[in-house]
C-alpha positions in Angstrom: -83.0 -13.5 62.4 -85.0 -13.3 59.2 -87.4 -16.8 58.3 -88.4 -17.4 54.7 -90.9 -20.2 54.5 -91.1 -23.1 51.8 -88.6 -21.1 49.9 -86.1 -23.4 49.3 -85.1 -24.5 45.8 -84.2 -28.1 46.4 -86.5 -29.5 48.9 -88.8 -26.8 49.1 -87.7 -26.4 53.2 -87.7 -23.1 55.6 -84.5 -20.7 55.0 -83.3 -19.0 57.8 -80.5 -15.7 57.4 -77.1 -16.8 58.6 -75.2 -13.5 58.9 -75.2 -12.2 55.3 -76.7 -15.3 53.3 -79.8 -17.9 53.7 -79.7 -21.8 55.2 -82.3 -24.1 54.8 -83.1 -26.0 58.1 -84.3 -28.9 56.2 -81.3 -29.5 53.8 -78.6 -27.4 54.2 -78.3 -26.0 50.9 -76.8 -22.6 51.4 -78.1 -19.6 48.7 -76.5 -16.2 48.7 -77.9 -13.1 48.1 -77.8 -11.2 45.0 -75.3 -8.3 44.7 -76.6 -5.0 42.9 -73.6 -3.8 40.9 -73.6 0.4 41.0 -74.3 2.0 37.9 -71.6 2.5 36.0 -70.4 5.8 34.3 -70.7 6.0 30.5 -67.6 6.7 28.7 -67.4 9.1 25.6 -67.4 8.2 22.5 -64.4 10.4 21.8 -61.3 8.4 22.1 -58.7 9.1 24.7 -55.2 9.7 23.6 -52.3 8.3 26.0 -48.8 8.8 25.9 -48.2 5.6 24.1 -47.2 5.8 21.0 -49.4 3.1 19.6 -52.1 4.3 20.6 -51.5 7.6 18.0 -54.0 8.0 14.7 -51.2 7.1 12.2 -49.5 4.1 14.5 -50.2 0.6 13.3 -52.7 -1.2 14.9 -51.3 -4.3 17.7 -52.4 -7.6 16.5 -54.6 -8.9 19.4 -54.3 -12.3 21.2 -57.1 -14.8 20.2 -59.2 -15.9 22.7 -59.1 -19.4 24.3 -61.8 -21.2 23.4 -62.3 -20.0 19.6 -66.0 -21.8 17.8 -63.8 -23.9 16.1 -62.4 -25.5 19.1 -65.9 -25.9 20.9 -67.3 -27.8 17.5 -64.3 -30.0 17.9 -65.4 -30.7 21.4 -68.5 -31.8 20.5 -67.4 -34.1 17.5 -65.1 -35.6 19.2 -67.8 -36.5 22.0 -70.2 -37.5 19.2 -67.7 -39.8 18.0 -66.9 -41.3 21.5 -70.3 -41.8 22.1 -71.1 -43.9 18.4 -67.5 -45.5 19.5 -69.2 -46.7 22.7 -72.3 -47.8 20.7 -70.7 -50.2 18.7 -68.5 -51.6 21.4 -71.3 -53.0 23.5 -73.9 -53.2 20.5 -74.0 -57.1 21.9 -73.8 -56.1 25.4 -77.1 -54.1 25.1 -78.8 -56.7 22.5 -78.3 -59.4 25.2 -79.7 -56.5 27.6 -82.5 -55.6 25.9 -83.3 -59.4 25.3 -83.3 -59.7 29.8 -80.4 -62.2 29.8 -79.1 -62.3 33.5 -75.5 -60.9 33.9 -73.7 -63.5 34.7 -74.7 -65.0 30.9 -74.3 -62.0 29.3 -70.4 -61.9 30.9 -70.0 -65.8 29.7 -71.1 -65.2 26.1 -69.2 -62.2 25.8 -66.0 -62.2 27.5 -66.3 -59.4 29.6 -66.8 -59.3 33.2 -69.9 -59.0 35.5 -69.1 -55.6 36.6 -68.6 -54.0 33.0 -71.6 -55.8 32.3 -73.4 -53.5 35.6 -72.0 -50.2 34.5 -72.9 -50.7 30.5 -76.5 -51.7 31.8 -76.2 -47.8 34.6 -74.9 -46.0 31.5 -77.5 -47.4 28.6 -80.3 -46.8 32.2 -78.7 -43.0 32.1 -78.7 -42.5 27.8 -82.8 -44.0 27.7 -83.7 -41.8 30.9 -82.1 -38.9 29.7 -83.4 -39.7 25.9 -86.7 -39.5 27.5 -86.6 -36.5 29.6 -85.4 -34.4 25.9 -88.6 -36.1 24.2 -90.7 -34.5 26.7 -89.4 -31.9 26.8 -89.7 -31.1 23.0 -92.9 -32.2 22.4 -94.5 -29.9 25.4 
């Protein structure tokens, strides 16, 4: 049984080998070794000639499925989620005014109509957007 000490990502714990991959003691987090893949064998440059006919020099070339996720999908991804997050903005613009002013709850859920608990989880999520906001600042000035 192989020991590695104060090698664990997460808490910074003992791993220990369990069969073919590493436990910490302290945690639990499992991490897995890393696989070498083999070398693999180059392939000429010379292209290889089947028996399929399209794949002949005078054939016409097969029109080739699109991928998936095309760049115009993923940049309507993230304007849609830009426009969710200005849309959630504006509806608690008072919410987070009243907020920012340190009105209790329960006042804030009387003066707009809303109750206490979606008061609670606008407060988490604006908690979440600063924190974050914060953590990116840092992050760009260092």
């Amino acid at each position: 049984m192989q020991c590695l000490l104060k090698s664990c990502h997460k808490c910074g714990g003992d791993l220990v080998q369990d069969n073919d991959e590493f436990r910490c003691w302290q945690c639990g987090s499992y991490y897995y070794p890393k696989i070498d893949l083999p070398e693999l064998p180059l392939y000429s440059l010379t292209p290889q000639v089947s028996g399929d006919p399209d794949d002949l020099p005078g054939a016409p070339r097969r029109r080739r499925r699109c991928s998936r996720w095309a760049v115009r999908d993923i940049n309507n991804l993230l304007v849609s989620k830009d426009r969710s997050e200005q849309r959630w903005w504006v509806r608690n613009d008072q919410i987070i005014r009243y907020l920012d002013e340190g009105k209790p709850v329960r006042e804030i859920s009387i003066l707009v109509g809303r109750s206490e608990r979606q008061i609670r989880v606008v407060r988490e999520e604006l908690n979440d957007l600063r924190a974050a906001n914060e953590i990116g600042q840092l992050a760009v000035s260092a």
